[in-house]
DRENMI-571843 format. One record per residue: y, z, x of N, C-alpha, C in turn. Coordinates in steps of 0.2 Angstrom, whole numbers, padded with zeros to 4 digits, always signed. Each point is the difference from the previous one (the first is absolute). Example, Ala and Ser with C-alpha at 12.3 -4.5 7.8 and 13.67 -1.06 7.14 Angstrom:
# DRENMI-571843
-0028+0039+0066+0006+0000-0004+0006+0000+0004;+0005-0004-0002+0006+0001+0004+0005+0003-0004;
# end
This chain:
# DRENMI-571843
-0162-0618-0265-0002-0002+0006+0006+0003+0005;+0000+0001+0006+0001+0005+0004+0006-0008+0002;+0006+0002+0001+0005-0003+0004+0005+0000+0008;+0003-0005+0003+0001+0001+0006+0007-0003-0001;+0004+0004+0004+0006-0004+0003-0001-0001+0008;-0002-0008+0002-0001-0001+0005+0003-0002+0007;+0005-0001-0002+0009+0001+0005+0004-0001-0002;+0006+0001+0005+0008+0003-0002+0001-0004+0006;+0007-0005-0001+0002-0001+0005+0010-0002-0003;+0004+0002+0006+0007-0001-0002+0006-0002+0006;+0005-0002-0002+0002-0005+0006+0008-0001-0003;+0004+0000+0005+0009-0002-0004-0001-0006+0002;+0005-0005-0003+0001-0007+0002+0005+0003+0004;+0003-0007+0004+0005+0000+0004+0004-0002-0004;+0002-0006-0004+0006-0003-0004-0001+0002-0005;+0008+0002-0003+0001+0004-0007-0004-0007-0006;-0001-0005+0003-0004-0006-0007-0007+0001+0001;-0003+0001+0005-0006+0004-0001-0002+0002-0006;-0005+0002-0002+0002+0004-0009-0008+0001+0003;-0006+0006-0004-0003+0001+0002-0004-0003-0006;-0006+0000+0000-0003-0003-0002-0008+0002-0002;-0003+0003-0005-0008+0005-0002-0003-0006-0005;-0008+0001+0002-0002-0005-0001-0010+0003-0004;+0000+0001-0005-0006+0005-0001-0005-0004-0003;-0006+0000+0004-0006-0002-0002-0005+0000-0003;-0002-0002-0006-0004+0005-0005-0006-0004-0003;-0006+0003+0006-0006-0003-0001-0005+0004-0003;-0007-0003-0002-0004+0001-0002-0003+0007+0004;+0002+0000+0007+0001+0007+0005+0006+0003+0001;+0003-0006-0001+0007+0002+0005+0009+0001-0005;+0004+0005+0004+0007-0003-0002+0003+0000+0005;+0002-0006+0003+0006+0002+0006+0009-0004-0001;+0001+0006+0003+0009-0001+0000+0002-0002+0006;+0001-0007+0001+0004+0000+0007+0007+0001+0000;+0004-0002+0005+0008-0003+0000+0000-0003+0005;+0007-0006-0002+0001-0003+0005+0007-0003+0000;+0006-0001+0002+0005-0001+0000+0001-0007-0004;+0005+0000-0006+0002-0005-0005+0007+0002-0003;+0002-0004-0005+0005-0001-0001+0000+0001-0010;+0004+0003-0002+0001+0001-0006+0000-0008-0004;-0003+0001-0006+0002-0005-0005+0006-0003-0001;+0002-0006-0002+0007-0002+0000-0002+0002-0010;+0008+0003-0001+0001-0002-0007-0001-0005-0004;-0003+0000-0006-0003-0009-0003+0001+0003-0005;-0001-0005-0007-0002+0001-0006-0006+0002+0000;+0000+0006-0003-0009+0004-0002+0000-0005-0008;-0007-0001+0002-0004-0005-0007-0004+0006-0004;+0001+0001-0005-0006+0005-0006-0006-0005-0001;+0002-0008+0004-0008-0001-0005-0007+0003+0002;-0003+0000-0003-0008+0003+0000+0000+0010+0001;+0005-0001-0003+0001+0010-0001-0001-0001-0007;+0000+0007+0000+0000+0006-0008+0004+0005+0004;+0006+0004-0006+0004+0004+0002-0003+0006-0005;-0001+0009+0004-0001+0003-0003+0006+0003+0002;+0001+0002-0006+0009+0004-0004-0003+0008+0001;+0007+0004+0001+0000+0007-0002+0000+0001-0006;+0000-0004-0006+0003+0002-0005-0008-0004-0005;+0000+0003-0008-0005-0003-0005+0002-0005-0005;-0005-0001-0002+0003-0008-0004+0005+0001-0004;+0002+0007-0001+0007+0000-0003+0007+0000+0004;-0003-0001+0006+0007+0002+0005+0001+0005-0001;-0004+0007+0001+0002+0005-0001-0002+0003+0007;+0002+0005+0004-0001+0005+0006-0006+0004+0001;-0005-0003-0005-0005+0006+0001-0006-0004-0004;-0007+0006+0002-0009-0007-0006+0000-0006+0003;-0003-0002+0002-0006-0005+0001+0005-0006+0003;-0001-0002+0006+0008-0006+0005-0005-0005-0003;+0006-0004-0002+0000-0008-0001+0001-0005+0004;-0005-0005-0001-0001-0006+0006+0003-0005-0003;+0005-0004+0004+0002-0005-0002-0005-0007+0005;-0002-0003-0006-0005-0005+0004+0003-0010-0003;+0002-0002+0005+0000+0000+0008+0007+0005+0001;+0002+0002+0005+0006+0004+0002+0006-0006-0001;+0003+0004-0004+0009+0001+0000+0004+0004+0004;+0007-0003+0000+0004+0006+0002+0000+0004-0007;+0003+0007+0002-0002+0004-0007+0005+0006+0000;+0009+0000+0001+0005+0004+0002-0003+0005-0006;+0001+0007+0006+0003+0001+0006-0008+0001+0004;-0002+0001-0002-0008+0000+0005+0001-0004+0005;-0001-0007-0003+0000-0006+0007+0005-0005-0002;+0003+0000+0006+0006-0004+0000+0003-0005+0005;+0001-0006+0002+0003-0006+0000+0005+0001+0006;+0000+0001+0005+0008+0001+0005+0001-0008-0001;+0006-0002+0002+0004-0007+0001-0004-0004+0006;-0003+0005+0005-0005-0004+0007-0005-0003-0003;-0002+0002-0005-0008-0003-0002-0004+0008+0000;+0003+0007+0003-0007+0004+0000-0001+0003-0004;-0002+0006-0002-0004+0003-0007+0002+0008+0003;+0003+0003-0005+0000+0007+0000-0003+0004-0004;-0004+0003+0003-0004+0005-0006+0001+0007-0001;+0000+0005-0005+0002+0006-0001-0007+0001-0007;+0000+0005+0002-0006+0004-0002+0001+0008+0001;+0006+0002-0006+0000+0005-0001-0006+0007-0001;+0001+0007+0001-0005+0004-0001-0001+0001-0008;+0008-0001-0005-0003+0000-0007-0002-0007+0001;-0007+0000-0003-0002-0008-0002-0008+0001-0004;-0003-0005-0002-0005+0001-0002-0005-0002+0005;-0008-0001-0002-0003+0000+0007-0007-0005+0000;-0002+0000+0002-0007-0003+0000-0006+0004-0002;-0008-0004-0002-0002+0007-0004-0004+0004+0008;+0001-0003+0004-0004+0004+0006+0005+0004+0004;+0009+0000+0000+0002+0002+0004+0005+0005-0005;+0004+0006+0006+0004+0005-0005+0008-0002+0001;+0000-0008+0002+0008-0001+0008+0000-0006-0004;+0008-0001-0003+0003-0008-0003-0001-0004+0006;+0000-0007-0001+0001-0003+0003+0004-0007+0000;+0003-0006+0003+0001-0002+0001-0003-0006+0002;-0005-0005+0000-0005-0003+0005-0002-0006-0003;-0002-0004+0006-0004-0006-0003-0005+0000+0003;-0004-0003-0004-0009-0001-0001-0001-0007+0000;-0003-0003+0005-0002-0006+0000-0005-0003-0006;+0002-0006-0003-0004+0000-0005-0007-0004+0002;-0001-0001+0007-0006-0005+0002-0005+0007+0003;-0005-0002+0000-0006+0007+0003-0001-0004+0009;-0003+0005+0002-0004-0004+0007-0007+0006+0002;-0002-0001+0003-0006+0004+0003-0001+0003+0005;-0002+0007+0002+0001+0002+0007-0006-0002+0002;+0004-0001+0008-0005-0005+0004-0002-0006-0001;+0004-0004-0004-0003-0008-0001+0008-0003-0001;-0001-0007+0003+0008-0002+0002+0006+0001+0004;+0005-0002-0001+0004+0001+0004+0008+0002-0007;+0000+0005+0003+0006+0002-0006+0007+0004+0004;+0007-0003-0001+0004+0003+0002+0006+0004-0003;+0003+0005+0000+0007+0002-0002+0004+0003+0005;+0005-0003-0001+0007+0002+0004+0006+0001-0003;+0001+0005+0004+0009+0001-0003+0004+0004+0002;+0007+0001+0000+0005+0003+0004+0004+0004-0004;-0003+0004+0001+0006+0010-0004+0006+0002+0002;+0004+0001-0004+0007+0006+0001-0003+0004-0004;+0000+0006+0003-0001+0007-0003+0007+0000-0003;+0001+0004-0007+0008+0002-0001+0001+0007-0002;-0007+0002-0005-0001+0006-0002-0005+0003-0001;-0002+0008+0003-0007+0001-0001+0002+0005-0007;-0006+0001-0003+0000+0006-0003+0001+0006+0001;+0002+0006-0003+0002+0007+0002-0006+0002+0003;-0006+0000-0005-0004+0004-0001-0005+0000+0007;-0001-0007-0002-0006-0002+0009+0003-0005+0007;+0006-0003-0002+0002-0002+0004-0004-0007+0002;-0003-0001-0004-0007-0004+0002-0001-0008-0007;+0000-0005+0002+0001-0006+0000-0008-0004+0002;-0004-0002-0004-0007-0006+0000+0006-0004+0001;-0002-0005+0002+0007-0008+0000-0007-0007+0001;-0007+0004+0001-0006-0009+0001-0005+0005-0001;-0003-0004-0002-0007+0002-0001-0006-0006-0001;-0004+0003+0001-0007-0003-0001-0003+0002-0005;-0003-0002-0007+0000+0005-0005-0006-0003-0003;-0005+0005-0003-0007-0005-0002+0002+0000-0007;-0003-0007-0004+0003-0003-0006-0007+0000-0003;+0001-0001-0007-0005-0001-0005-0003+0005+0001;-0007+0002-0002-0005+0008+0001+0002+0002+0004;+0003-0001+0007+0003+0003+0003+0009+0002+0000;+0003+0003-0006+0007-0004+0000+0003+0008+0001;-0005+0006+0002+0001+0006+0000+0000+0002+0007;-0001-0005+0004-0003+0001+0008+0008-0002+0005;+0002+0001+0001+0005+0000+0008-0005-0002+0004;+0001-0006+0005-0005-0002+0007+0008+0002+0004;+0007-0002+0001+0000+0001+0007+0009+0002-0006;+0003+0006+0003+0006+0001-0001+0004+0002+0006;+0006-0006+0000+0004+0002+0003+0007+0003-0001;+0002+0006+0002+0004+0007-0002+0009-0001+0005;+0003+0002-0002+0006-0001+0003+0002+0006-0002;+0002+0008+0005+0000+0004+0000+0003+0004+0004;+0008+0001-0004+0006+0003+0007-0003-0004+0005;+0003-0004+0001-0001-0004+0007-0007-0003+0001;-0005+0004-0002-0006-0002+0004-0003-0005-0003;-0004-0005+0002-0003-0007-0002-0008+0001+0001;-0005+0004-0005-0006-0001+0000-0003-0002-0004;-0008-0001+0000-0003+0000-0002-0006+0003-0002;-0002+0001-0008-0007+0001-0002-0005-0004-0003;-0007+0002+0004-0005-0003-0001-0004+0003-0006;-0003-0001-0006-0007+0002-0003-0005+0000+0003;-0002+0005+0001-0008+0003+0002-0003-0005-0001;-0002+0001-0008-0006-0001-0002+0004-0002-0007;-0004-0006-0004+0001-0005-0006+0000+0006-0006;-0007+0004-0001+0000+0004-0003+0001+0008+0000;+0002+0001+0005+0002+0007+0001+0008+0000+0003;+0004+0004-0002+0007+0002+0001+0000+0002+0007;+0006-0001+0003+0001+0002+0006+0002-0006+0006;+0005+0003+0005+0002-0007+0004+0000+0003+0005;+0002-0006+0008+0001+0002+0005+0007-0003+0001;+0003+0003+0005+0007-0001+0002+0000-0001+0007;+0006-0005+0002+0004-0002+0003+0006-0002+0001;+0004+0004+0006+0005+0000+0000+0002-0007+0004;+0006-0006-0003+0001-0007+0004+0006+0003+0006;+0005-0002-0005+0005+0005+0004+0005+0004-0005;+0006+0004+0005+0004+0006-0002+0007-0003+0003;+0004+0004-0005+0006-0001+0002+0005-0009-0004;-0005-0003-0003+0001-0004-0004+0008+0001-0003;+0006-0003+0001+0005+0004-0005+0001-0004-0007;+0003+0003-0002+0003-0002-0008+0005-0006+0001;-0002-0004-0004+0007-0006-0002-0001-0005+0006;-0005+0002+0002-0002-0007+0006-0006-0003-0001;-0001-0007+0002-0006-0003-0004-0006+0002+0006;-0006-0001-0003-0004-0001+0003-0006-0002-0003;-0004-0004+0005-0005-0004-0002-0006+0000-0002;-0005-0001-0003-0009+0003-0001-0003-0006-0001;-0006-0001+0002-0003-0005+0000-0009+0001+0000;-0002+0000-0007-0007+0000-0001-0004-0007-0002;-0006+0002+0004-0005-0007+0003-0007+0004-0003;-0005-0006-0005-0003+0003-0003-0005-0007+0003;-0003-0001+0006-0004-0007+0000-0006+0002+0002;-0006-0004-0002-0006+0001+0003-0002+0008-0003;-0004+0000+0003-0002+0009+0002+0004+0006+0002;+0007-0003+0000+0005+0004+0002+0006-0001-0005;+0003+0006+0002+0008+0004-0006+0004+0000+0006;+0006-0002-0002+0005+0003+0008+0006-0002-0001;+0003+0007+0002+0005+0004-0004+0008-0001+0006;+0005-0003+0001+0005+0002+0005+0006+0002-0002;+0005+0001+0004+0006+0005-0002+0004-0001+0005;+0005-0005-0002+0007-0001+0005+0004+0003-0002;+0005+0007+0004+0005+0002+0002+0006-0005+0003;+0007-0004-0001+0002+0000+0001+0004-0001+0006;+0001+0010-0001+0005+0003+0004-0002+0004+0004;-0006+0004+0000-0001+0006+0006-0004-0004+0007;-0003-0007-0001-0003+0000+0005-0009+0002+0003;-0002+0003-0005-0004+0004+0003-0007-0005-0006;-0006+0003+0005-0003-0002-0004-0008+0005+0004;-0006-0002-0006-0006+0004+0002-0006-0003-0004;-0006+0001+0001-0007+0001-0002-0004+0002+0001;-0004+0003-0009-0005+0004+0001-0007-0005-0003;-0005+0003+0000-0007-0004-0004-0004+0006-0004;+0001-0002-0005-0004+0005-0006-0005-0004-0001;-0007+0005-0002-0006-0004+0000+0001+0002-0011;-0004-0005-0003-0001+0001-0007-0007-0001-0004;+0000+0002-0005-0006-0001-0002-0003-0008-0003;-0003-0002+0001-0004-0006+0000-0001-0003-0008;+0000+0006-0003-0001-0003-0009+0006-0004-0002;+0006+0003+0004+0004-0004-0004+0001-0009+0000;-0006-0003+0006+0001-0007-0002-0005-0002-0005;+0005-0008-0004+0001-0002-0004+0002+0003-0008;+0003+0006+0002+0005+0002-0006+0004-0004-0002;+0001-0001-0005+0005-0005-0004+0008+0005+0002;+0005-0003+0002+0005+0002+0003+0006-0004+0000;+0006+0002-0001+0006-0002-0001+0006+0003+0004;+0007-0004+0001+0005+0004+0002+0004+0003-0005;+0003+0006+0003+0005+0003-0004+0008+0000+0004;+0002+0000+0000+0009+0002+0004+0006+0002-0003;+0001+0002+0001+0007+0003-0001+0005+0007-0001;-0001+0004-0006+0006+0008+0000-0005+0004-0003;-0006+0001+0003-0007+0007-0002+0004+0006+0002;+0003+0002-0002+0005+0006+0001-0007+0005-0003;-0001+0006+0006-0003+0005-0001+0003+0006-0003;+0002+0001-0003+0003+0006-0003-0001+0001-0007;-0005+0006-0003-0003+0001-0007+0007-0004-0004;-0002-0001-0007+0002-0003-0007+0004+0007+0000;+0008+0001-0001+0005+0005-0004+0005-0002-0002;+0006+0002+0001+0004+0001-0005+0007-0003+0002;-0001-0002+0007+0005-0004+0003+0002-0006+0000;+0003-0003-0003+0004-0006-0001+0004-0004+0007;+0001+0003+0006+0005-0001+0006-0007+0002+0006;-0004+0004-0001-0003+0002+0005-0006-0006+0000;+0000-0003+0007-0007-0006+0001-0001-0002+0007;-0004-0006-0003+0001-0006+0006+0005-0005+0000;+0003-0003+0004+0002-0005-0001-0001-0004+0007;+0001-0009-0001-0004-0002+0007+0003-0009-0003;+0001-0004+0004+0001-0005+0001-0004-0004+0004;-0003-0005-0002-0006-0004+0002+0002-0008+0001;+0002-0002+0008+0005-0004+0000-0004-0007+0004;-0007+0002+0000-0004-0008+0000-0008+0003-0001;-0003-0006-0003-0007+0004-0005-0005-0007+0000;-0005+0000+0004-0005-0006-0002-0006+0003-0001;-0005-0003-0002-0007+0003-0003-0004-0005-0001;-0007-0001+0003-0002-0006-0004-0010+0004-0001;
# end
């Protein structure tokens, strides 16, 4: 079905505590992103409960064939690992092994609880440091909305951290390949936190995006295809480092995840 992005709107705060704020909506017709000014996450203890941890690596601990889940999520050096604050650093090398639907190691956690599109009220939130992109693509999934069980092959909403930029991709269609894009915001820098915030309640998905430091902030509304309510669907977060499986050891993602709720 034919797609629309329905407006654009952008604005600087006046105080540097301003932080800008994207907010995307993702209905049964609709995705909208708004922003609005907010304030970054304070550092906390990140909890693993109710994850599963997919590794770069296969049930032998090896760098390559078929990524092993630890279920429920551990810390698991040097993949995921423990700062002194309470937060969690991820690294998800380019050598690594993979999942069977994708060609990129990763780093992630998968919620182990389901929920339904368009039915209830479903939250995730959490606050990033970029530290490292990969060579290749430069390009970081960091949350997702991901369909689980017969559907465990399907992506509903990806959102992408890329040289600066902070977007998002929509699935078309359930069964057929292909997305719509949206760009939140640019200019994002590295080693600074920033914040996202997705809202799955009712008849609605909805997706936002604190900046910190630039101030700025915008909104666009994507319209979606309607099959996808009541797909069985889950979250994902953390170091989906986009750069094919090779031979590198040093080249990745890397990403610090410094407050993280889910329900």
């Amino acid at each position: 079905m034919s797609q629309r992005i329905a407006r654009f709107s952008s604005r600087k705060a006046r105080s540097r505590r301003t932080a800008g704020v994207l907010a995307a909506v993702l209905a049964a017709g609709t995705l909208l992103v708004t922003a609005q000014g907010a304030s970054a996450q304070p550092a906390a203890t990140v909890s693993l409960s109710g994850w599963k941890l997919t590794l770069p690596v296969n049930s032998s601990g090896e760098q390559s064939g078929a990524s092993v889940t630890k279920n429920p999520a551990v810390v698991t050096a040097p993949w995921l690992t423990r700062n002194s604050s309470g937060t969690l650093t991820f690294w998800a090398p380019t050598k690594g092994a993979t999942t069977p639907n994708s060609a990129h190691p990763r780093t992630e956690l998968v919620r182990t609880s389901d929920f339904t599109a368009g039915s209830g009220s479903h939250t995730l939130s959490s606050d990033v440091t970029m530290q490292q992109l990969p060579a290749g693509s430069d390009d970081i999934i960091i949350g997702q909305i991901h369909g689980s069980g017969s559907n465990s092959s399907v992506p509903l909403l990806m959102l992408h951290y890329t040289s600066g930029r902070v977007w998002v991709a929509v699935r078309k269609n359930p069964d057929v390949a292909g997305t719509d894009t949206a760009t939140l915001l640019e200019g994002v820098p590295m080693n600074q936190a920033f914040s996202f915030h997705i809202v799955a309640d009712g008849n609605n998905l909805t997706s936002s995006v604190a900046v910190t430091s630039t101030g700025e902030s915008a909104s666009k509304t994507i319209a979606l295809n309607s099959s996808f309510k009541g797909m069985a669907v889950r979250w994902q977060v953390g170091d989906y480092q986009q750069t094919d499986a090779n031979n590198s050891a040093t080249d990745g993602g890397r990403l610090t995840v410094n407050y993280l709720t889910a329900n």
